[in-house]
C-alpha positions, 0 to 999 in steps of 0.5 A, spaced: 500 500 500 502 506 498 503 511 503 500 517 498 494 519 497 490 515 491 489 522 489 496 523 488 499 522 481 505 519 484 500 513 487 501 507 485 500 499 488 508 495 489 510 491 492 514 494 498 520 492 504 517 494 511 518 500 514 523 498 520 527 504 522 530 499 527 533 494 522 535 500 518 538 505 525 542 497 525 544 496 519 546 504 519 550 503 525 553 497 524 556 499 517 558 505 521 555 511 521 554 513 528 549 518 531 552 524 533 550 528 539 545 532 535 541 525 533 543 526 525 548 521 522 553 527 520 555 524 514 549 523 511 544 527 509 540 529 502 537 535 499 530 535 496 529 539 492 523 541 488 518 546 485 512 544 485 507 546 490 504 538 490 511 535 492 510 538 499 506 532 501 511 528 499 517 531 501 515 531 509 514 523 508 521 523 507 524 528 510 520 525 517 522 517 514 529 518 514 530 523 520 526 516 524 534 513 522 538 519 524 537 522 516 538 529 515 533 532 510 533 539 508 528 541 504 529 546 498 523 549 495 524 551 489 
């Protein structure tokens, strides 16, 4: 199930892994990349950027998707 509106144009049914921010802060950790003492993993982050006034919704499920295993996501507005 798609975690998208189905009134959305980027909603489509596939066949997805299961959200689990514990395995994933797991593996994370395991291959390396700590959290720091701001609760981000420092060395990684990814900026999403974006014009469309429709994106936002979608750019708030990643940016809160990755912050729940340590990921920093600045939105940029575009």
């Amino acid at each position: 199930d798609s975690p998208l509106p189905s009134s959305s144009p980027y909603h489509v049914a596939v066949e997805r892994d299961a959200y689990d921010p514990d395995a994933a802060n797991a593996a994370l950790d395991a291959a390396g990349y700590p959290v720091g003492s701001d609760g981000y993993r420092f060395r990684l982050g990814l900026a999403y950027s974006t014009s469309l006034p429709t994106a936002a919704p979608q750019a708030d499920f990643i940016k809160q998707s990755l912050a729940a295993v340590g990921i920093d996501v600045e939105i940029q507005s575009g």
